[in-house]
C-alpha positions in Angstrom: 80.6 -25.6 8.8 78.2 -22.6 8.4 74.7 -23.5 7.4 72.4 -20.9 6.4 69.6 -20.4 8.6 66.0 -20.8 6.8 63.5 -18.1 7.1 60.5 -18.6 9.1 57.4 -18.5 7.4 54.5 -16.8 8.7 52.0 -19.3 9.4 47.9 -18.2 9.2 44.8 -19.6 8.3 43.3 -19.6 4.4 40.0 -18.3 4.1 39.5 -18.8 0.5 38.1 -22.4 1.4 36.1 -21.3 4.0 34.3 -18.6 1.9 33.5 -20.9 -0.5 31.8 -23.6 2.2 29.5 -20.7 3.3 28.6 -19.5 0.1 27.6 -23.4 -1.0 25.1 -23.2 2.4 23.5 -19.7 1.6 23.1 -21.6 -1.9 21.7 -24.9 -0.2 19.4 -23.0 2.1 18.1 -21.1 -0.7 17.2 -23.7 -3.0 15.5 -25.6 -0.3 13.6 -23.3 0.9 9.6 -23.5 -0.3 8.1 -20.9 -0.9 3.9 -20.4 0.1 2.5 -19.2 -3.2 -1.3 -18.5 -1.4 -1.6 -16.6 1.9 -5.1 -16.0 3.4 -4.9 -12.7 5.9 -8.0 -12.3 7.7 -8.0 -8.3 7.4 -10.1 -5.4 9.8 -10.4 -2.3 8.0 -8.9 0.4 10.2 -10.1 2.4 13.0 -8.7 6.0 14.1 -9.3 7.8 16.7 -8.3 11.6 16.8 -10.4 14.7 16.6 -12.8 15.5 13.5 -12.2 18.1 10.9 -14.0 20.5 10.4 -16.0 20.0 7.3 -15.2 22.6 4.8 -18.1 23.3 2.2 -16.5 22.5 -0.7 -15.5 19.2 -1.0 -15.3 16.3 -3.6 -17.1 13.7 -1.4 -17.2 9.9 -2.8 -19.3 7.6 -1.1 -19.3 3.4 -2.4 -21.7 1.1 -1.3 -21.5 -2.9 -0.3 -22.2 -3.4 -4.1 -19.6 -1.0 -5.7 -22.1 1.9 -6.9 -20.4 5.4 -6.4 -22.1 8.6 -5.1 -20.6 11.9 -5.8 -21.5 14.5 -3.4 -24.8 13.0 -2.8 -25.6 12.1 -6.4 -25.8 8.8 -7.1 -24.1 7.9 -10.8 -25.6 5.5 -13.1 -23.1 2.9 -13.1 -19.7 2.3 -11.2 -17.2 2.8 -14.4 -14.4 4.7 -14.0 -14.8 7.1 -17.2 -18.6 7.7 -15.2 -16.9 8.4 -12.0 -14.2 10.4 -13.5 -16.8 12.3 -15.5 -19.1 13.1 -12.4 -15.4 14.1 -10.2 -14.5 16.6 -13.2 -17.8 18.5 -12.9 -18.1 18.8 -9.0 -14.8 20.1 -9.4 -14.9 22.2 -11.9 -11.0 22.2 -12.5 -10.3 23.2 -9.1 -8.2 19.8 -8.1 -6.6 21.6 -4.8 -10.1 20.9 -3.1 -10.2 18.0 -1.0 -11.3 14.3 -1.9 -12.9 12.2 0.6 -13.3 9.0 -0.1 -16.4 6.8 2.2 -16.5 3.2 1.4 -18.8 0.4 3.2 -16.6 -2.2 4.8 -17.6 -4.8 2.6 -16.9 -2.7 -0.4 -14.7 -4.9 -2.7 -10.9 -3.3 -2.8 -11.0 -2.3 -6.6 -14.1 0.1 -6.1 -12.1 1.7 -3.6 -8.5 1.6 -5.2 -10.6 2.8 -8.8 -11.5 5.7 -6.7 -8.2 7.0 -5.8 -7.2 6.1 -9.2 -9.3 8.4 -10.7 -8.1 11.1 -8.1 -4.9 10.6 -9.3 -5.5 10.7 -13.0 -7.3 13.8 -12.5 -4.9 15.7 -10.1 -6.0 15.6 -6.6 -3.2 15.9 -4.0 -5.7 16.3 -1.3 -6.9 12.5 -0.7 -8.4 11.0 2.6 -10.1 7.9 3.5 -12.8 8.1 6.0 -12.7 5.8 8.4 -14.9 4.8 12.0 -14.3 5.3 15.5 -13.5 2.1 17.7 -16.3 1.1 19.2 -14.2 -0.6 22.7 -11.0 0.9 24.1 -8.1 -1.5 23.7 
């Protein structure tokens, strides 16, 4: 009697239900997760130390106060609206937006003063914008 041999079959390990068990435990972990919808960050304005410029003549220099009122190259404007600021940045610069824009905010000036500063910079076409900032008064 000849009996016919059966074939071996190759034996190894299906991942297909493994997969699946991790995927459910990103799913888990992600719906289980809370989220913090309000962060509080103290935040220090920044300090740089490095060498000075030299000042150049012309300049578009913007100066803001604790309170939000703007000064264009010395000149105070009459309120701190943006189509006033913009208005006082288009005649200091007289088209010419390749000259540089410095802007000098207090450090209790709100953040929207500031960023309504650049904003106008942009809208008018100033590539050339820099924030002042102060020296550090102790070595770290």
């Amino acid at each position: 009697m000849k009996f016919k041999r059966q074939r071996s079959h190759e034996v190894g390990v299906d991942l297909t239900p493994l997969i699946d068990v991790v995927f459910l435990l990103l799913i888990f972990f992600m719906v289980s997760t809370t989220f913090t919808s309000q962060t509080q960050l103290r935040v220090d304005l920044p300090e740089a130390t490095g060498v000075t410029a030299e000042a150049t003549v012309e300049q578009i220099d913007v100066v803001i106060d604790a309170q939000g009122n703007y000064a264009v190259n010395d000149r105070s404007l009459i309120n701190n609206r943006r189509e006033t600021l913009q208005r006082a940045v288009e005649e200091v610069a007289a088209g010419d937006t390749g000259l540089p824009y410095i802007i000098t905010a207090d450090a209790q000036t709100p953040h929207e003063y500031v960023v309504r500063a650049m904003d106008v910079a942009g809208r008018l076409g100033f590539a050339r914008l820099s924030i002042t900032t102060r020296r550090p008064t102790d070595e770290r």
